[in-house]
C-alpha positions in Angstrom: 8.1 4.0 1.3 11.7 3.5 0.2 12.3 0.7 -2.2 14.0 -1.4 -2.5 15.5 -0.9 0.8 14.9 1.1 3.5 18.0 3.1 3.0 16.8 3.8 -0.6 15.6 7.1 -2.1 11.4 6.7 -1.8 8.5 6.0 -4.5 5.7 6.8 -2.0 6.5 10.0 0.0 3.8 12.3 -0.5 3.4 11.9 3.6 6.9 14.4 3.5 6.3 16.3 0.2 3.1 17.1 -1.5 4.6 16.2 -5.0 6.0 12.9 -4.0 4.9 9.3 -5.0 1.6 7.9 -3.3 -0.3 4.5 -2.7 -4.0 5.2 -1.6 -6.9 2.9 -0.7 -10.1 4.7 -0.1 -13.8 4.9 -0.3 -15.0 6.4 -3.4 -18.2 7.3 -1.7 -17.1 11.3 -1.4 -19.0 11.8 2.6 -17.8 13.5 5.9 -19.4 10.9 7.4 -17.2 7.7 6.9 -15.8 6.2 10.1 -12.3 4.9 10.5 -10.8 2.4 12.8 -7.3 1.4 13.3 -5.9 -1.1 14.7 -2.7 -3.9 14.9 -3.3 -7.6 15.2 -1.8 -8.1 19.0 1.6 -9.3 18.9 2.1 -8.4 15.2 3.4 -5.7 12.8 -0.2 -6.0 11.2 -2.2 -3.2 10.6 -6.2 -3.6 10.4 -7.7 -0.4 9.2 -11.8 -0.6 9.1 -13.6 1.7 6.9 -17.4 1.8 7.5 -19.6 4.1 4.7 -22.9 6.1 6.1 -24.9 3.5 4.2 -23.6 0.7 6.3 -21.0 -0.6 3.8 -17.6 -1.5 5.0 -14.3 -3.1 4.3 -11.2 -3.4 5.7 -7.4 -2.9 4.5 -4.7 -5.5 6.0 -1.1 -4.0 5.7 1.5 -5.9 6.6 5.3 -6.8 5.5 6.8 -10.6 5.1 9.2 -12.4 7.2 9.8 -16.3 7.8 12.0 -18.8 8.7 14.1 -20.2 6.0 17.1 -22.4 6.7 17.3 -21.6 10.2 17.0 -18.0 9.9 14.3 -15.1 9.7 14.4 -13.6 6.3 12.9 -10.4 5.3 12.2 -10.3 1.6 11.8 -6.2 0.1 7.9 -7.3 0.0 5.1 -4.9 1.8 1.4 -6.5 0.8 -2.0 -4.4 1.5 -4.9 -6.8 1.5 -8.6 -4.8 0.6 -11.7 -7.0 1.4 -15.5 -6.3 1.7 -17.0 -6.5 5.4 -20.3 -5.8 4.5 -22.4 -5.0 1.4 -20.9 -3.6 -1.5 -18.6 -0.9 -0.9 -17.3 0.8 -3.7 -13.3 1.1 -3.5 -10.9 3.3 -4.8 -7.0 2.8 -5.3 -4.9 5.4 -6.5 -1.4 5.5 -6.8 1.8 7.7 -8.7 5.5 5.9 -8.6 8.6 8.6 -8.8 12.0 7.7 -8.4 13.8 9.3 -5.5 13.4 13.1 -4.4 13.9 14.4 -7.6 10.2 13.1 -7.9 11.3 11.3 -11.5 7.6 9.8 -12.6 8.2 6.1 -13.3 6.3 4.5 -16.3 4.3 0.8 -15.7 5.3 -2.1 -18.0 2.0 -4.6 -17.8 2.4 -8.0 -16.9 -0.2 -11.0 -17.4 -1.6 -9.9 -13.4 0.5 -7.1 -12.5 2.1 -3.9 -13.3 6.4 -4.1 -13.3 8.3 -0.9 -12.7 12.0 -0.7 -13.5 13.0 2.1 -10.3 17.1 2.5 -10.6 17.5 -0.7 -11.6 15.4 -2.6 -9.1 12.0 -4.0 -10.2 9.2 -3.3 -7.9 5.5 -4.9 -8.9 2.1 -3.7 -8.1 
């Protein structure tokens, strides 16, 4: 992901280089056996991913970025949103993430917020 446009030098690219930024959602349940399932709302940029633990557990990550009609025209706000929510019983959930700014990997430190975390990335603040 580049932020805070698409143009911009990423914070998540570990998908190109091992040592960049990432944003993970995961079971914490360590098994060979978890089943995953992808899928996009039809019609729509949303992406459903399904995780389902051997025990029976599962929940389901919603990914998806903004856009609406304002004043006549579609805007885009710089906003991408990941949704986690239980399917069934109690799965145990883990989240894992390390911002850097641009491919010179610079780490980029949190400043906490009442709800959130607020990161100051080349001038740009980005919250988690």
């Amino acid at each position: 992901m580049c932020a805070p446009r698409p143009d911009s030098p990423p914070i998540f690219g570990r998908l190109l280089d091992p040592d960049g930024g990432h944003f993970s959602i995961a079971s914490a349940t360590a098994s060979t056996e978890i089943k995953t399932e992808q899928r996009h709302l039809a019609s729509t940029d949303i992406l459903l991913t399904t995780i389902t633990l051997p025990n029976g557990d599962a929940f389901q990550i919603t990914e998806f970025c903004t856009r609406f009609e304002q004043s006549g025209r579609i805007d885009r706000p710089a906003a991408f949103f990941r949704l986690v929510e239980p399917l069934q019983g109690i799965p145990a959930v883990r989240m894992s993430y390390r911002l850097v700014s641009g491919w010179e990997k610079t780490p980029v430190h949190p400043v906490r917020g009442s709800n959130y975390l607020r990161y100051d990335i080349r001038g740009e603040l980005l919250r988690l």
